[in-house]
N, C-alpha and C positions, 0 to 999 in steps of 0.2 A: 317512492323516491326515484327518480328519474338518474339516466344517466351521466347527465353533469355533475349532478350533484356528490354521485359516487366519485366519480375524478376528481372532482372538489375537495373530498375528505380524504382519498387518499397521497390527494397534494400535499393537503396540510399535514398529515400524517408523517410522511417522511420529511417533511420542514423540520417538523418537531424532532424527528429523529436526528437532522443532520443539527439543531442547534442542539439537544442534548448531548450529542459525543462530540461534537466541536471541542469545546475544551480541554480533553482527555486527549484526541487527537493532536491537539498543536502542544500541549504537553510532551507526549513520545516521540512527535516529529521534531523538537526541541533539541531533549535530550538526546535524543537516538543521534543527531549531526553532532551537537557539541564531544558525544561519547568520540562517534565516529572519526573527528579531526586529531580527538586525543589521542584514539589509537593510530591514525596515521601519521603523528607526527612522533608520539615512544615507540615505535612499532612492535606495542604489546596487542597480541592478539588472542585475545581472552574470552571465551562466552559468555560468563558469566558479569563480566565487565559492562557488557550491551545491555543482561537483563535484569540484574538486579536495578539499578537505578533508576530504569524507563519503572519498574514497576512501585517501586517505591515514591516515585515524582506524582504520577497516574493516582494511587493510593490517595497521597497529599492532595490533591487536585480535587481529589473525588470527593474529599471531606470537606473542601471550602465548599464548590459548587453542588454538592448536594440537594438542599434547601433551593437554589435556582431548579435543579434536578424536576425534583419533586411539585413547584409550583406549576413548571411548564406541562408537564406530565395529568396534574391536577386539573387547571383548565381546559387542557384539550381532552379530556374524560367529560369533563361537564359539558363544553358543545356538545361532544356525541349525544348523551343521554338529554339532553335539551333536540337536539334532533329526531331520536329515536320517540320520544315523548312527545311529539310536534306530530311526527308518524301516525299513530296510530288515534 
């Protein structure tokens, strides 16, 4: 395996990574602004006001796109091993 190739897969790799928490992410950047305007505009200042919700949204999110989760994760396991198998 040559050295592009390495860089190749660890391109795809962190792809994989940024579109697997992509959605999780814009979930608590969501919620965490909308909490955030809530508290500056009641100026209740709560901690547990920021984290219960971000976690509980995250939670919910995590249950729809799971199954996306899991396919992305899926195929990029099979290149590998379709690689590694190519390898040798």
């Amino acid at each position: 395996m040559e050295a592009a190739e390495v860089i190749d897969l660890i391109r795809q790799g962190i792809w994989v990574l940024i579109l697997i928490s992509a959605p999780l992410m814009v979930v608590a950047l969501v919620v965490g602004l909308a909490i955030a305007i809530l508290q500056a505009l009641t100026q209740i200042q709560e901690s547990t006001l920021t984290f219960v919700p971000k976690v509980l949204a995250m939670l919910l999110m995590m249950a729809f796109t799971l199954p996306y989760m899991l396919q992305t994760l899926t195929d990029f396991t099979n290149k590998l091993q379709d690689k590694i198998v190519h390898i040798e």
